[in-house]
C-alpha positions as CSV (number, residue, x, y, z in Angstrom):
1,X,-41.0,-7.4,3.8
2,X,-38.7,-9.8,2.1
3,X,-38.2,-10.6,-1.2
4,X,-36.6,-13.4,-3.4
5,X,-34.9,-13.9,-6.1
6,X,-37.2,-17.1,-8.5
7,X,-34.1,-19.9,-9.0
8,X,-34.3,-21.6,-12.5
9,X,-31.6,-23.8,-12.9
10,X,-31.3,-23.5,-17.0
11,X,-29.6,-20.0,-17.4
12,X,-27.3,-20.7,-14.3
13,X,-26.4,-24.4,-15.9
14,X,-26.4,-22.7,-19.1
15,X,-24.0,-19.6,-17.9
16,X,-21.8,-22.0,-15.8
17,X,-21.3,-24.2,-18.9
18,X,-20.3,-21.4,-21.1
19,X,-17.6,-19.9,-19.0
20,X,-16.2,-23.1,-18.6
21,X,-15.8,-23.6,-21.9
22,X,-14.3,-20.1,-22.3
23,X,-12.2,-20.4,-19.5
24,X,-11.1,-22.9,-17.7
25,X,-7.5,-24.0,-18.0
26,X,-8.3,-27.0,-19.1
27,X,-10.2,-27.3,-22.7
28,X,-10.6,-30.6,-23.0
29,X,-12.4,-31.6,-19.2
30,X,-14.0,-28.2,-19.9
31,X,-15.8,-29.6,-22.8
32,X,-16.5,-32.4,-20.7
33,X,-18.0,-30.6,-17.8
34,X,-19.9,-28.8,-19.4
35,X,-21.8,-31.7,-20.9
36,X,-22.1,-33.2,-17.9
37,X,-24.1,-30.2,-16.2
38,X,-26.3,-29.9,-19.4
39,X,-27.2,-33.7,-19.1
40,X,-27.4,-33.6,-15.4
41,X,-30.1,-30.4,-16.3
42,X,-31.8,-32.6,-18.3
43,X,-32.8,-35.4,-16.3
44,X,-34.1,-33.0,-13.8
45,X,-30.6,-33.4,-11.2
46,X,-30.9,-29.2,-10.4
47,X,-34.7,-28.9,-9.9
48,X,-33.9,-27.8,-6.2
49,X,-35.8,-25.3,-4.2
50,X,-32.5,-23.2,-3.0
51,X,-29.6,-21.8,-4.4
52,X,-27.4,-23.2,-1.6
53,X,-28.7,-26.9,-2.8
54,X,-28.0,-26.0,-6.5
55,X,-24.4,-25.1,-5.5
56,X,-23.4,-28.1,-3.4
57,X,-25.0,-30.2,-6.3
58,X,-23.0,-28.3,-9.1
59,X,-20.1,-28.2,-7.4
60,X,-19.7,-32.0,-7.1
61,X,-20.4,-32.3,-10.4
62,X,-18.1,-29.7,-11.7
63,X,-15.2,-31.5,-9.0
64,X,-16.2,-35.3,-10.2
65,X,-13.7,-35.5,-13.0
66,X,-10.2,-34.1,-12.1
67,X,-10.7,-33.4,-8.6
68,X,-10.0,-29.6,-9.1
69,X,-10.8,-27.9,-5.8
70,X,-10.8,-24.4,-7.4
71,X,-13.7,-25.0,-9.9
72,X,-17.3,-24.3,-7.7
73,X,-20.2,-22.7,-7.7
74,X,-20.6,-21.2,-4.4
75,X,-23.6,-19.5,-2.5
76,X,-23.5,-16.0,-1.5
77,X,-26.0,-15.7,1.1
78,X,-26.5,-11.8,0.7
79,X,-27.3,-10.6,-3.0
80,X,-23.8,-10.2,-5.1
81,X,-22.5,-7.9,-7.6
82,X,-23.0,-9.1,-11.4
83,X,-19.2,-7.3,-11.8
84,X,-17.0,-10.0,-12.7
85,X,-14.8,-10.8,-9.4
86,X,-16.9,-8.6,-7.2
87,X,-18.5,-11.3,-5.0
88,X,-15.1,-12.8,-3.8
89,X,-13.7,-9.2,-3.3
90,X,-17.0,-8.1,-1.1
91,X,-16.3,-11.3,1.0
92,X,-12.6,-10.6,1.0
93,X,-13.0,-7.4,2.2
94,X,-15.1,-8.0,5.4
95,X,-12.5,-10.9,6.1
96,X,-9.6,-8.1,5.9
97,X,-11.3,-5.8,7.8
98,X,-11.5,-8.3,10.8
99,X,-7.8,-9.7,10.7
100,X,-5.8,-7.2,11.3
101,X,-5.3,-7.4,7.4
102,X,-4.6,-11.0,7.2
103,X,-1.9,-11.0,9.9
104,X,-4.1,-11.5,13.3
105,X,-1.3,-12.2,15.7
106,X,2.6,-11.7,15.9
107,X,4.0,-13.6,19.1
108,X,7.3,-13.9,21.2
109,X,8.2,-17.8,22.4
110,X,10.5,-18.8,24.7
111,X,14.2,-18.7,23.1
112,X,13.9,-15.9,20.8
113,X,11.2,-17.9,18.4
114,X,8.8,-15.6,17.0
115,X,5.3,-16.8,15.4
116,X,3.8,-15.0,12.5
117,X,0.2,-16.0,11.7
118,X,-1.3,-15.0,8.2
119,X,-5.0,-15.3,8.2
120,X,-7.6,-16.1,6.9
121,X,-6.0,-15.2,3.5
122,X,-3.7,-13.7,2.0
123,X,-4.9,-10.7,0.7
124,X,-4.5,-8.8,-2.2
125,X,-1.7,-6.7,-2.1
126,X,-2.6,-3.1,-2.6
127,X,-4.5,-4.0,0.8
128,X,-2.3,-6.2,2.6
129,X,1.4,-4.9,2.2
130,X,1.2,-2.4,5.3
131,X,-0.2,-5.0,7.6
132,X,2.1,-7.7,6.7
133,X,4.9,-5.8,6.3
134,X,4.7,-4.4,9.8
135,X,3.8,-8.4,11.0
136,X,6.9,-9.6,9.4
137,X,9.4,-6.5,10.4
138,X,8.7,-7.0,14.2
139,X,9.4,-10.7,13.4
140,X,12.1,-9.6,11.6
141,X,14.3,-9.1,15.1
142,X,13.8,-13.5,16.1
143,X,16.1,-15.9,16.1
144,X,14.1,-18.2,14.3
145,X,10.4,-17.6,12.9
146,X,7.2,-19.7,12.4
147,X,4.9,-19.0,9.5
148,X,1.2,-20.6,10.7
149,X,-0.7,-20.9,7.4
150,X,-2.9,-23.6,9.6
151,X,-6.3,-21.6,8.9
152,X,-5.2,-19.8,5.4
153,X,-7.0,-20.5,2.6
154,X,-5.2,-19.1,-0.1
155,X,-5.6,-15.5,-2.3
156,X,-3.0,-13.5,-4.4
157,X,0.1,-14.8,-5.1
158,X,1.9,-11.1,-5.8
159,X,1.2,-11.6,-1.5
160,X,2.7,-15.0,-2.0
161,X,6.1,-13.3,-3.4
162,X,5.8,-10.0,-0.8
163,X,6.0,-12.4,1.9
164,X,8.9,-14.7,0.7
165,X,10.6,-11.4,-0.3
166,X,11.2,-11.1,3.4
167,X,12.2,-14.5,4.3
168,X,15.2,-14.7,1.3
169,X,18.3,-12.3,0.8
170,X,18.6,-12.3,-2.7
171,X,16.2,-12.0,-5.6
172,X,14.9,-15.6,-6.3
173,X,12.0,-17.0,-8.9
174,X,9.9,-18.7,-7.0
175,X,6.8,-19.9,-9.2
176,X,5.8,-19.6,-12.7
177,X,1.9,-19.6,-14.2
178,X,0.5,-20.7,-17.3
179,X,-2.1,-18.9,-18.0
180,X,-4.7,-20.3,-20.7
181,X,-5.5,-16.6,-22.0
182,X,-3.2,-16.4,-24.9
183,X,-1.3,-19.5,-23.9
184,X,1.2,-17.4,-22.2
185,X,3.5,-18.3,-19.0
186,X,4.1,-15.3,-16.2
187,X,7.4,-15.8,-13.3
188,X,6.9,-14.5,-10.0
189,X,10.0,-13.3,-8.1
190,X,10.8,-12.5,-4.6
191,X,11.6,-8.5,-4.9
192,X,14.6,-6.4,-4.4
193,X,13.2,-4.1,-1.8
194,X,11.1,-4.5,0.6
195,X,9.7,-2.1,3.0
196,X,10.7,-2.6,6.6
197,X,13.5,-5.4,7.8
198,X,14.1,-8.7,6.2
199,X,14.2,-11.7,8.3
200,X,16.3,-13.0,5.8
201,X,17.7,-15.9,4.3
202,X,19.6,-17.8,7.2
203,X,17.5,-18.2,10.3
204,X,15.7,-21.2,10.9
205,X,12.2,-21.2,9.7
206,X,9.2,-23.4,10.0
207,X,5.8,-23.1,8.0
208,X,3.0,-25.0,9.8
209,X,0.3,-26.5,7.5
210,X,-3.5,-28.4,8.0
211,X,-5.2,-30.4,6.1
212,X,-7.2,-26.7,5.5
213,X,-4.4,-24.7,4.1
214,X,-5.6,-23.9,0.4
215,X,-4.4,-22.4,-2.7
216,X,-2.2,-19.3,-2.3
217,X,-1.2,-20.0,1.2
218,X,0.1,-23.9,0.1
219,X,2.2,-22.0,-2.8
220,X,3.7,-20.0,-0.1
221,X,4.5,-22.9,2.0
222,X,5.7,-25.2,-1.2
223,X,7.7,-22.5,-2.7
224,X,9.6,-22.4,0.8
225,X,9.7,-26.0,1.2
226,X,11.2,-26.3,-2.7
227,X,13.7,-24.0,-2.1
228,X,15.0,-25.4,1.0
229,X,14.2,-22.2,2.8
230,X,12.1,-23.7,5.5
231,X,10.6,-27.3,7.0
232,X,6.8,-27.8,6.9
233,X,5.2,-28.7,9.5
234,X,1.9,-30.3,9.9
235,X,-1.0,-32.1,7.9
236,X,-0.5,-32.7,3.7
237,X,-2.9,-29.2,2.6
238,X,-5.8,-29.4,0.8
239,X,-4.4,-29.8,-2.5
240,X,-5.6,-26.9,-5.1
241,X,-2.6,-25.3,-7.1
242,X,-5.2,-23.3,-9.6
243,X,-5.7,-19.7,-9.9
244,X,-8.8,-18.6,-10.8
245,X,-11.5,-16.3,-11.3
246,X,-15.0,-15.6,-10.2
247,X,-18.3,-14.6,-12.3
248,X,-21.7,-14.2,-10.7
249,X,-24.2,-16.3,-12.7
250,X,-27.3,-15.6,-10.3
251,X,-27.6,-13.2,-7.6
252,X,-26.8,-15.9,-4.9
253,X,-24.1,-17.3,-7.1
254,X,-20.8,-17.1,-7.9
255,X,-18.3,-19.8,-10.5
256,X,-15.4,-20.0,-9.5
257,X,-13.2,-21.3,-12.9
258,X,-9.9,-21.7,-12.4
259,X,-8.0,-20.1,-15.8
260,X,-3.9,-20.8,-15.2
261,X,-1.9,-23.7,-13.4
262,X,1.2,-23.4,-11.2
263,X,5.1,-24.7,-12.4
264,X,7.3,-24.8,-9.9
265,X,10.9,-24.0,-11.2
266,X,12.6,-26.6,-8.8
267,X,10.8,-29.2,-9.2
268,X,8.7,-28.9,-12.4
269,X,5.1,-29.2,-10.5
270,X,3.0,-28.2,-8.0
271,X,0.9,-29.6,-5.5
272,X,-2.6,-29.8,-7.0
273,X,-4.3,-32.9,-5.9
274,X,-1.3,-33.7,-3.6
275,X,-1.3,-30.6,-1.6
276,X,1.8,-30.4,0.3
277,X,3.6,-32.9,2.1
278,X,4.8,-31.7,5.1
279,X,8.8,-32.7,6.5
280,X,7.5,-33.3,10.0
281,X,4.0,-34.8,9.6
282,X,2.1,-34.4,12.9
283,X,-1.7,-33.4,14.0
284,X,-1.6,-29.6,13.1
285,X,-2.9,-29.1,16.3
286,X,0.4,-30.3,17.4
287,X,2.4,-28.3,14.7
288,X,3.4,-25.3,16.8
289,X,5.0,-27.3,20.0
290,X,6.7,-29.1,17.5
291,X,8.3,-26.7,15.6
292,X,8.9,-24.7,18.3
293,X,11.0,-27.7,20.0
294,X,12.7,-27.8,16.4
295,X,13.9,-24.3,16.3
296,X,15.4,-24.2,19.7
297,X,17.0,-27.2,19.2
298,X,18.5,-26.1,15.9
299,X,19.5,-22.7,18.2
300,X,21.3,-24.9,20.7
301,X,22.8,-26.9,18.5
C-alpha cells in the first residue's frame, strides 16, 4: 500500500515567498517575486493536483522577471529530507556514485591529445578531489588536453578552482562572490599544491561547451576562457552565473534560491543570461573533432 503526501499550495507559496525574501541575492525582484506567487495563489494559478505541476508552474513564475536560471522549485520524485540542502545532496550523491566521481572517461587521441570528461557535475570536493585528481594526473602526460563540460551542469566551485589548479603553474584569482549574507565578497584562487601532476600552464587546451553546460561547469570554462588559458569550443551555455542554495518546502519539493553572484576579475562580469560564448562556435556535437583538429594543428605548427 501506497501513501501520499495531501498538496496545498498555500504553505508551499507561503514558505517559497519567505525564503525569497530572506535570501535571494537580489532584494528588490525578491520583493517582487514574492508578490507575484502570492497573487498568482490568489486567483487560483497553483490549484494543481501534483506537485510536479506546482513546480513547473512556480518555477516559470519565479524565472519570469530576470531570467535567473538558478531560482526553481523543483520536484523530487522520492520523499526528501526537511535538512536544509539535503535534497540536492541525496540526488548528488547517487549521480557521484555512477560517474566514476564526476570524471566518467579519460581518453588517448591520435597525436598525443588527451580528453578529460567531467560529468554530470562537478562535485563537491571532499568527494570529488581523488577521482578528479587521478582523471587529470593521467592527462597530465598529453601534449594538449580537452576539457568536455558538454553534459555538466554545474556544482561547487572550490571543484571549479581544484580543477583549474591543475591546468595553471602559478597561483592565480580566478573568480570572486558576493554573497548577500552580510554583504560580504569571497576570492577563489587556483592552489599552490595539488596532489598528483599538473598539466600546467603551456599546453594547448580546449574546453568544449553545449547549450546544456550550467552553473559551476560554465565558471570553469569562463574563468579559462578570461584568462586566456584555453579556447571554448561549442554552443553559448545555458547562462546561470548564481550560487545558491536549496530548502525543502514540501516533501516532494525543493527551492532552489540563488544567495551570491559571480565577478570575474578580468573582465568585471560573468555570464549570467549570456552564458558563455564560445571562440569556435560549432554544433557541440561537432566540438570534439574540432578541437581535436585544432590541437594538432597548433602541435604541428
Amino acid at each position: 500500500m501506497t501513501t501520499t503526501t495531501q498538496l496545498l499550495p498555500a504553505p508551499v507559496i507561503d514558505e517559497t515567498a519567505r525564503l525569497l525574501v530572506e535570501q535571494y541575492v537580489f532584494p528588490e525582484i525578491a520583493e517582487q517575486l514574492a508578490g507575484l506567487l502570492q497573487r498568482r495563489l490568489a486567483e487560483g494559478a497553483y490549484d494543481v493536483g501534483g506537485a510536479e505541476e506546482l513546480a513547473r508552474l512556480v518555477t516559470a513564475d519565479l524565472q519570469s522577471v530576470n531570467g535567473d536560471r538558478h531560482l526553481r522549485l523543483k520536484h523530487h520524485a522520492e520523499p526528501v529530507s526537511p535538512k536544509q540542502g539535503a535534497a540536492s545532496l541525496d540526488a548528488m550523491r547517487r549521480d557521484f556514485d555512477t560517474s566514476l566521481g564526476g570524471a566518467p572517461r579519460v581518453q588517448l587521441l591520435d597525436g598525443g591529445v588527451a580528453v578529460v570528461e567531467l560529468a554530470p557535475m562537478l562535485f563537491p570536493l571532499e568527494w570529488a578531489a581523488e577521482p578528479l585528481s587521478a582523471a587529470l594526473t593521467v592527462a597530465s602526460r598529453a601534449q594538449a588536453l580537452i576539457v568536455d563540460l558538454r553534459a555538466n551542469r554545474g556544482g561547487d566551485p572550490d571543484t571549479v578552482a581544484f580543477v583549474c589548479s591543475y591546468l595553471l603553474d602559478e597561483r592565480t584569482h580566478l573568480n570572486t562572490m558576493r554573497w548577500r549574507s552580510g554583504e560580504r565578497s569571497e576570492q577563489s584562487w587556483s592552489l599552490p599544491y595539488v596532489p598528483g601532476a599538473r598539466f600546467g600552464g603551456s599546453k594547448p587546451l580546449y574546453v568544449l561547451s553545449s547549450d546544456s553546460t550550467f552553473s559551476a561547469a560554465e565558471e570553469l570554462a569562463y574563468n579559462l576562457q578570461q584568462l586566456g588559458r584555453a579556447e571554448v569550443v561549442g554552443e553559448r551555455t545555458r547562462g546561470g552565473a548564481h550560487p545558491c542554495k536549496g530548502w525543502t518546502v514540501h516533501p516532494h519539493l525543493e527551492a532552489t534560491i540563488p544567495v551570491g553572484h559571480a565577478i570575474n576579475p578580468v573582465s568585471g562580469a560573468n555570464w549570467e543570461g549570456t552564458g558563455v560564448q564560445p571562440d569556435v562556435p560549432c554544433a557541440a556535437a561537432d566540438s570534439l573533432d574540432h578541437a581535436h583538429a585544432l590541437a594538432l594543428a597548433r602541435l604541428a605548427g
